[in-house]
N, C-alpha and C positions, 0 to 999 in steps of 0.2 A: 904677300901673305894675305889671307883672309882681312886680318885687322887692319894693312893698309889699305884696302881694298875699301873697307868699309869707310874708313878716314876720307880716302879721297872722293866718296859718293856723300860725306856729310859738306865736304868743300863744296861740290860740284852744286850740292842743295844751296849754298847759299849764293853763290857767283853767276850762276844760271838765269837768265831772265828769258821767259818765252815769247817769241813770236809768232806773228799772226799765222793762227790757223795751224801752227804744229802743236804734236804731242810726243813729249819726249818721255823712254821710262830708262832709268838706268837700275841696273841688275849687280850688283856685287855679288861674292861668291856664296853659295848656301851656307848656312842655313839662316843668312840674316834676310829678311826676307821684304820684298815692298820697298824697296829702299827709297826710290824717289818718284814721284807721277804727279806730270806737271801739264796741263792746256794751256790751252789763251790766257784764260783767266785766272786761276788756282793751281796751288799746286800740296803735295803731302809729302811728307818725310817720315818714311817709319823704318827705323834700324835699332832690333831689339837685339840686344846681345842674348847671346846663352855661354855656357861652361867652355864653351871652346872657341869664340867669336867674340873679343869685345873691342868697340870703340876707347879707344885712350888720346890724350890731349884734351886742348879746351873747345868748347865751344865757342865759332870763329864770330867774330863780331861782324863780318859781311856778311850774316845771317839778317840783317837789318833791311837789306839793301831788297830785299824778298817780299813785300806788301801783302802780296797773294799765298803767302802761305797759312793755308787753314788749320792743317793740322801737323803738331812739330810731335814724332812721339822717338826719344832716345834713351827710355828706361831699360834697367841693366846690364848698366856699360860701366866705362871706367873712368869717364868725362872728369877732369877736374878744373880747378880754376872758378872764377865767378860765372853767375848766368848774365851775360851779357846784356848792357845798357839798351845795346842796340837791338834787341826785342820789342821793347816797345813800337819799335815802327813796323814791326807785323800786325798790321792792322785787321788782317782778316783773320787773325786765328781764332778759333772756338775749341781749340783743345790743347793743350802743352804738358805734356808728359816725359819728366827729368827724375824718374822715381827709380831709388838703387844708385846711383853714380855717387863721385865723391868732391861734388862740387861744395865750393864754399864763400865766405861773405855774406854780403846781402841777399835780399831781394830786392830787384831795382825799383825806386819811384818812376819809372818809365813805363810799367805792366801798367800801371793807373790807366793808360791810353789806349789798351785792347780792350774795346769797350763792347767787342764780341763773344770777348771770350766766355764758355760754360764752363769750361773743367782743366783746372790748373792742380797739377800733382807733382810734388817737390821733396814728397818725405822721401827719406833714407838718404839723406845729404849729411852736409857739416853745415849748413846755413847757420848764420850766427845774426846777432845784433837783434833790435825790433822790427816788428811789421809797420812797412809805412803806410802811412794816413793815405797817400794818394790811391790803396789801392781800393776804397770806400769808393771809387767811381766803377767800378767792375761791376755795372748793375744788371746783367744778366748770366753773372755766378754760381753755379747751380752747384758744383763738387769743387771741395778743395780739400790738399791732402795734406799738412804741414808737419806731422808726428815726422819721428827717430830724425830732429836735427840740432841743434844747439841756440835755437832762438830763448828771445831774451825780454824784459821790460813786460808794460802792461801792453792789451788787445787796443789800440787808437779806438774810443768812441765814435770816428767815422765810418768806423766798418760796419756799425749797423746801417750804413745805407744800401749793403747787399739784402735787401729784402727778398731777393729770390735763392740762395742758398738756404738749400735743402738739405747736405752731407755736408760734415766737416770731422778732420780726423786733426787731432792736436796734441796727442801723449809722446810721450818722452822729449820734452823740453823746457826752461827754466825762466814760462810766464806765470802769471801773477795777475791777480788784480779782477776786475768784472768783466763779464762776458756781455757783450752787446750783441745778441744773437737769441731772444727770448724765442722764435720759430723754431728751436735745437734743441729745448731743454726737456722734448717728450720723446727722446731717442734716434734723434738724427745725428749727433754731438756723442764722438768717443774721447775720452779723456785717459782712459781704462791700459791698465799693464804697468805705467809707472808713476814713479811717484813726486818727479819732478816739481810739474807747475802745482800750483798756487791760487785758484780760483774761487772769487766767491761764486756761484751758483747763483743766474737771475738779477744780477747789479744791471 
């Protein structure tokens, strides 16, 4: 079927390591499209689900094993389970896109170490618990998307060491407490639709 089709090109993404001087693309069945494109050096993952194509299961923890994966993008899908620890050792990524699926847990202290990453998008999860401190090392974070998941506790004081996020989306979840993010507070910063968090404005 389509969905295992897709499943076994999200395996393929992570098990895959390329050799010199090939270019591998693998194709699943339409309409999910781009699935995999990988060179010597880099590689992308793009499998967007729609109404009739979704990815189910979790995402595989030899997703790890992938260094050269720049861009991971698996929004609207049906992915469940935690987002794997083993992310962190994708070193090269600068984009990570998990928005719509119905993953849950954390967010790992291991993301701290994608120290390339620009644009990490998570909402529309179950995410629960607090954001970790480690992820205050993300210092060229430009987007990030955290609204519609179940986080918790205050914003860690080290996250203003993203001085380069520009976008943040954070409504519908059950924080609290001051925002360390004073570059947001002239319209970059949506809090806007629910009535969840808790924030003082400018702490």
């Amino acid at each position: 079927s389509a969905v295992h089709a897709g499943r076994a090109v999200l395996l393929a993404a992570a098990l895959w390591a390329p050799g010199p001087a090939m270019a591998v693309t693998y194709q699943p069945l339409a309409p999910i499209i781009d699935a995999l494109v990988c060179t010597t050096d880099s590689c992308d993952l793009n499998i967007q689900g729609d109404s009739n194509n979704k990815l189910t299961g979790t995402i595989p923890t030899e997703i790890g094993y992938y260094p050269g994966l720049t861009r991971m993008l698996l929004m609207y899908n049906l992915l469940t389970g935690p987002v794997p620890t083993e992310l962190g050792k994708v070193v090269s990524a600068n984009r990570i896109d998990l928005f719509s699926n119905t993953l849950t847990g954390t967010l790992p202290t291991e993301l701290g170490s994608l120290s390339r990453l620009e644009i990490l998008r998570v909402s529309g999860n179950g995410l629960s618990s607090s954001l970790p401190t480690e992820l205050g090392r993300l210092k060229f974070l430009q987007q990030w998307y955290l609204d519609n998941n179940a986080l918790t506790g205050t914003i860690p004081p080290d996250l203003a060491c993203l001085t380069n996020l520009q976008f943040l989306t954070i409504q519908c979840n059950a924080l609290e407490g001051g925002l360390p993010f004073p570059q947001l507070l002239n319209g970059d910063f949506n809090d806007g639709g629910c009535a969840q968090n808790n924030f003082t404005c400018g702490a």
